[in-house]
N, C-alpha and C positions, 0 to 999 in steps of 0.2 A: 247461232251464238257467235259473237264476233271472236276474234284471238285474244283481242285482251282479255275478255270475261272468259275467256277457258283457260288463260295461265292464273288469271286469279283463280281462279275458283281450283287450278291445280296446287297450286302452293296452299290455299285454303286444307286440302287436303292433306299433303305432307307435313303441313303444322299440327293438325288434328292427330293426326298418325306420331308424331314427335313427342306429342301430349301424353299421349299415351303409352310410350316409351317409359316416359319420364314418371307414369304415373300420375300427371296432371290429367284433371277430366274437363272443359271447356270452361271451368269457371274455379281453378285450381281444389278442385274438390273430391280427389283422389285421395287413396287411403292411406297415401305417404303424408305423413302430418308433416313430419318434418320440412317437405317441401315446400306445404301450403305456409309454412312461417320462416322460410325463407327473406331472409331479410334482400332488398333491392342491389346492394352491394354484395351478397353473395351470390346471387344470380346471374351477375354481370361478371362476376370471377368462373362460374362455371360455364359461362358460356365463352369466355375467353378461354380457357382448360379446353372445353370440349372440340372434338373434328367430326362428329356425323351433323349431318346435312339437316334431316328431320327435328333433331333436337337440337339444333341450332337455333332454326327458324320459329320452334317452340318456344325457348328461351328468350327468344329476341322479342317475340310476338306479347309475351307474360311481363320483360320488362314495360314494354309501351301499355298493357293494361296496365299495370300497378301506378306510372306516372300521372296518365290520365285523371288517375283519382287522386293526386297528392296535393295538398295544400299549399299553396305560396310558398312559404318558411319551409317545408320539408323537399320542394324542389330544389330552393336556393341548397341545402342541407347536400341533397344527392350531386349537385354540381360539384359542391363543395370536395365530395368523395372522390368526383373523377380530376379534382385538379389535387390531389393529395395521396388518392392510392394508387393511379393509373398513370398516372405519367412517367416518366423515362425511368430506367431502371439504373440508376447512376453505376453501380459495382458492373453492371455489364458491359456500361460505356464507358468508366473508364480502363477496363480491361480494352477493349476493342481499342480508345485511343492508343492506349501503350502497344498494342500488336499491331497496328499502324504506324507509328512509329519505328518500330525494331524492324520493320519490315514494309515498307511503303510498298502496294501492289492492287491491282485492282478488285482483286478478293477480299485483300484486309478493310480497301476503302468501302464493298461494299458490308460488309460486314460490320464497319464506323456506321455505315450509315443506317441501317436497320437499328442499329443501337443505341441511336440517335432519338427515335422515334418512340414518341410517347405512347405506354402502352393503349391510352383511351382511343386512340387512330384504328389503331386495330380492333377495338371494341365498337365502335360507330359503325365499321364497315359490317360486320359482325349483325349489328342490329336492322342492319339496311336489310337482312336476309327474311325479317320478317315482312308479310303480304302487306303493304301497304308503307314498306319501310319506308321511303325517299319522302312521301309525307308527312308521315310521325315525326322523319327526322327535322324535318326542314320547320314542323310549329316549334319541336321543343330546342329549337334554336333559336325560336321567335324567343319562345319566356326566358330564353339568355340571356338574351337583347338585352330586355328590360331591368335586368338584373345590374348590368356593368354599372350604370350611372352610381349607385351608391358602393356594388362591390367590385373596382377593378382589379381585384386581387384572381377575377373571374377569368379576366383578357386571354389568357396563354389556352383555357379550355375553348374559348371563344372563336380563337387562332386555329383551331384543330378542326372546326367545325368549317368555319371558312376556306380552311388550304382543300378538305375533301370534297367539299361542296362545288370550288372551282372548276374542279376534275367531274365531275359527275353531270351539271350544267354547261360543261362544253359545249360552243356551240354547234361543233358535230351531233350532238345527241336531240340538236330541240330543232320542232320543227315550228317553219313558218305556217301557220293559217289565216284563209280571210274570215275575217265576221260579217256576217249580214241578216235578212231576218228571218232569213230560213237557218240561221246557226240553233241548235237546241235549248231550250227557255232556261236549262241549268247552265250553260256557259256565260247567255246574255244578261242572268241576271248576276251573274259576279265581275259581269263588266259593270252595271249601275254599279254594285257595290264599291269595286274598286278603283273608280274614276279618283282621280287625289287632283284634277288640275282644274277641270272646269264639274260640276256637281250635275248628273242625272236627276232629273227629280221622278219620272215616273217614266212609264213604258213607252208616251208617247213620243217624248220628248228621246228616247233611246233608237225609239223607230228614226226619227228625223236624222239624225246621227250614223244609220248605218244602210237605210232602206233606199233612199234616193241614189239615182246613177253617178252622180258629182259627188257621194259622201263613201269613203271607205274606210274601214279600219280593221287593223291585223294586228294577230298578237303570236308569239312565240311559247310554244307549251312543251312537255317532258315527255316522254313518251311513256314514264312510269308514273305520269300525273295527266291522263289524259283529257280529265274535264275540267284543269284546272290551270286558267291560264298565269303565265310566269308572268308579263309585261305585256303592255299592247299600246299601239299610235293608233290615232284616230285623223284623218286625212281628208280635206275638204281639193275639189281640183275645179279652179277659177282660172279666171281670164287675166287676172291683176294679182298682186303680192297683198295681202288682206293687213289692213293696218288696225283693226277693231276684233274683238271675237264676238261683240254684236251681229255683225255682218254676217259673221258666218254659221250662228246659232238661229240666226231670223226665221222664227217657226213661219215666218208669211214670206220669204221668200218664191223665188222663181228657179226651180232646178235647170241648169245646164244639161245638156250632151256630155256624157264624158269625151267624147272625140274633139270637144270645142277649147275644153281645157287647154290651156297653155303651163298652168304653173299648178304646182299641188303644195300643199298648206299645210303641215306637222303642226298640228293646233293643241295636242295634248294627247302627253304618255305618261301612262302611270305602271310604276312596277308593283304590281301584286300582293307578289309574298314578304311579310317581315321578315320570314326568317332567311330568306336572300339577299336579305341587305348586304351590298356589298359585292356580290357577283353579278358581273356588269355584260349586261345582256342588249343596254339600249345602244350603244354605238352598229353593232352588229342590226340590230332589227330596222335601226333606219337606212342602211347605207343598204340591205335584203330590199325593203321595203321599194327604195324610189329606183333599183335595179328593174325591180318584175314591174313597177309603174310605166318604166321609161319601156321595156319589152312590150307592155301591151300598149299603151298608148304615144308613137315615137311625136307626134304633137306637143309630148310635153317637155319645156326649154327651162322651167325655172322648179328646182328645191328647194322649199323656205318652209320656216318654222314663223310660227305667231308663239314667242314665250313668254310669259311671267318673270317675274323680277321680285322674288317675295322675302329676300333680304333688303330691299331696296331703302324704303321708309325707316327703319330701324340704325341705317344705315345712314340716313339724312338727318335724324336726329342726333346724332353722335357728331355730327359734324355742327349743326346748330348749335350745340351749346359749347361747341370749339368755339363758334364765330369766327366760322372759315369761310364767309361769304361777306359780300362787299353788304355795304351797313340799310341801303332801303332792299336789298335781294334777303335781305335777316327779317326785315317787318314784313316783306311781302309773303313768305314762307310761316308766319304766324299761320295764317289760314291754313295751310293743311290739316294742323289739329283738328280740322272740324269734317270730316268725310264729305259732307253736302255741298262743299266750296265749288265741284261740278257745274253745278246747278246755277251759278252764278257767270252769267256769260264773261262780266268786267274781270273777274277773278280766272277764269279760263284765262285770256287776253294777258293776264301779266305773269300769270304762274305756266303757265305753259314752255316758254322758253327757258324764264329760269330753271324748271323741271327737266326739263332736254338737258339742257349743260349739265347738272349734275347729274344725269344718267350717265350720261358720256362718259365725264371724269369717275364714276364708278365703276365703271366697268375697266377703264384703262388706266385706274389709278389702285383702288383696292386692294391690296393682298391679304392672304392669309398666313399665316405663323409659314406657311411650304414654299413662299414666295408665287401662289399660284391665284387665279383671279378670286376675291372674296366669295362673288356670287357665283352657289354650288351649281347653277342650270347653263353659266354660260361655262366652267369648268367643264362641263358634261359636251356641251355642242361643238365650244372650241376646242376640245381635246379631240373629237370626231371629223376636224377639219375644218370644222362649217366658220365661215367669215362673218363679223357682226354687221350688220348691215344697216338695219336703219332703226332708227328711235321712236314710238309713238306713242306720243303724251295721250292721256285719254285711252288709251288700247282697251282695259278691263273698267267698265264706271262700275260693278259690280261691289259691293260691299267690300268682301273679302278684299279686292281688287286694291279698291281704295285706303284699306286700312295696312297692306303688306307692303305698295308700291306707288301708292297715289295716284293709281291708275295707270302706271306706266308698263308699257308692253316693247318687246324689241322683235327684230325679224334676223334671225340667222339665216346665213345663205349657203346651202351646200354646191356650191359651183364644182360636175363632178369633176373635173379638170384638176381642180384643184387641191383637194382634199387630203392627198400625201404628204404634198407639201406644207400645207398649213400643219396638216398635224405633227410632223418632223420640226418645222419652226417652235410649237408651242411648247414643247417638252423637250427637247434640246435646249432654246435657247429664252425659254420663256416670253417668245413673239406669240401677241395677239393681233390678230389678223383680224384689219378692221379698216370701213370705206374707208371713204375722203370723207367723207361728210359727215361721219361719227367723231371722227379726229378732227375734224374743224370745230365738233360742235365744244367738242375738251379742251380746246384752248382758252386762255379767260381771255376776256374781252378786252376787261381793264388789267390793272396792276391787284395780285390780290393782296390780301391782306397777309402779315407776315407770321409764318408759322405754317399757311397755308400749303396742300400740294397740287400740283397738277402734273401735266405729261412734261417731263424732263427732272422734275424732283421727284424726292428721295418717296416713295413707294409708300403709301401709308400701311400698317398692320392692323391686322385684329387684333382686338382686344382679347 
């Protein structure tokens, strides 16, 4: 029996033993009625009251049945309870402000600060006690999620789940793992499942992806979620900077030596879990990642990503119906509307560059409401150091591809040299770190039209 299966199966225990305290029998069917019709918001107040360990874990363990089975509308209802009866205790904090004041000291300030602290923080940690908390907790912070968009009256519970969650996914706590196809059929298939960048379609196609000596990919897991991966890259190691993910998807390719490798390829990471949204795990796993690459393989000289651009098109259209483009670059860009314009060599030949320019100027012109780059992937890269490097029209001809970006792919370069500084540039001083030849491509040619932005005007916003 490995350790993990004998702590679970020991807290399996001390919940059962809790239950039984409490008079709950495994399916709350103990002869205290009372308990059994406990309502979800008094279960949650007695397990906030309570201090034995057993009937903690019980309580915690009885909350996560009862939600389980709750409907939509009676989730949002129980949310609702913990941003309404669980949070701060104002009469205790503002006592504590005023004994912080009369008496400034590090006792009173810690005592502000515990008083500070909303009581559902202490309830969450609380419910982590039950066997399998850190997962319970982490879905029903998915169905949170989902919840904000129509009620952000939700945010500040949302806030609570987030701040503990940071602390808990530290990246002291997770480990790195490699996948390959000896990894267990229950891990690999929640890789197909949770691919979000380029689409697994079946087994075989996952084998090509992880089995060949040129293909790696690794993911970061919990150690209280052992079969369930949090994020993972998937990494192709070539001889050239790959400017296609055809190239490197090509079931009829020719596998490499890993030892021939020069450059390895960050072709696609997807993070996991919904209800981590937001605790950022990918800077960490790639900078992990091309560390133990360059250890085992010192051959290798070049860090690059192959990414997507899948605010890009959305993002061209907003600009087209500005007619912020010189007047035959407005009729030539008619054709994208049509995905299949690919297909059309004449149409390659004229859209191709115009497509390059206005990647360029999006990426070094776009802001968002934070003054920070529109597009949330190169946000992600450049915030990690990595330099934009180069443009390639065509990168994705893939549907999706075409209809998010009009095929446009970009190549971030993690030069490790450089990465501190780049990253202290882009968030200090809101420098994006970018070739010559991305910045040449952002210049306009001509004079553009007026109203127009480019590198040296005013910043365009989101809408």
């Amino acid at each position: 029996m490995s350790g993990q299966s004998f702590f679970g199966d020991m807290l399996q225990t001390i919940t059962e033993r809790g239950r039984q305290l409490l008079s709950l029998g495994p399916a709350e069917d103990g002869p205290a009625a009372h308990k059994k019709r406990a309502s979800l918001e008094e279960i949650c107040d007695s397990l906030l009251r309570g201090r034995g360990e057993a009937s903690g874990m019980a309580l915690a363990s009885l909350v996560f049945d009862r939600w389980s089975s709750l409907s939509p509308s009676q989730k949002f209802d129980f949310m609702t309870i913990l941003l309404r009866r669980f949070g701060t205790d104002e009469a205790r904090l503002s006592s504590a402000v005023d004994a912080y004041r009369a008496a400034p000291s590090p006792e009173t300030a810690r005592i502000l600060h515990q008083a500070a602290e909303p009581r559902r923080q202490e309830l969450i940690r609380r419910l982590n006690l039950a066997p399998g908390g850190v997962g319970a907790l982490v879905r029903m912070r998915a169905d949170l999620l989902g919840m904000l968009t129509e009620h952000p009256e939700l945010h500040p519970v949302d806030a609570d789940f987030s701040h503990l969650f940071g602390s808990w996914f530290n990246r002291g706590f997770l480990v790195l793992k490699s996948i390959d196809w000896s990894t267990p059929a229950s891990v690999l298939e929640k890789i197909i499942r949770y691919e979000a960048v380029h689409e697994i379609d079946d087994w075989e196609e996952l084998r090509r992806r992880v089995a060949p000596e040129d293909r790696r990919c690794f993911a970061f897991f919990h150690p209280r979620l052992p079969e369930e991966p949090l994020i993972f890259v998937e990494v192709a190691l070539t001889t050239t900077m790959a400017s296609t993910i055809a190239e490197l998807l090509d079931g009829e390719r020719t596998p490499i030596r890993a030892g021939d490798a020069t450059a390895a390829v960050f072709y696609s990471i997807s993070n996991c879990q919904e209800g981590l949204r937001g605790v950022s795990f990918g800077n960490f796993l790639i900078k992990q990642v091309a560390a133990d690459l360059q250890a085992e393989l010192p051959g290798l000289a070049t860090f690059v990503t192959l990414s997507p651009i899948p605010g890009f098109a959305a993002w061209l259209d907003g600009r087209r119906k500005a007619e912020d483009f010189e007047a035959e670059e407005l009729e030539a860009l008619v054709r994208v509307d049509d995905p299949t314009w690919a297909a059309d060599p004449a149409a390659v030949e004229t859209l191709g560059p115009i497509l390059a320019r206005a990647t360029a100027r999006y990426f070094l012109t776009a802001k968002n409401a934070q003054g920070l780059p529109l597009d949330a992937v190169a946000r992600f890269h450049l915030g990690n150091g990595a330099r934009l490097e180069r443009i390639n029209p065509l990168g994705d001809r893939s549907l999706r591809g075409m209809r998010g970006a009009h095929g446009m792919m970009v190549n971030y370069l993690y030069e490790l040299s450089e990465i501190e500084a780049n990253h202290e540039a882009f968030f200090s001083k809101g420098e994006i770190a970018a070739s010559s030849s991305v910045q040449r491509l952002a210049r306009p040619a001509r004079s553009a039209p007026k109203g127009a932005s480019g590198p040296g005007r005013k910043n365009e916003k989101a809408a």
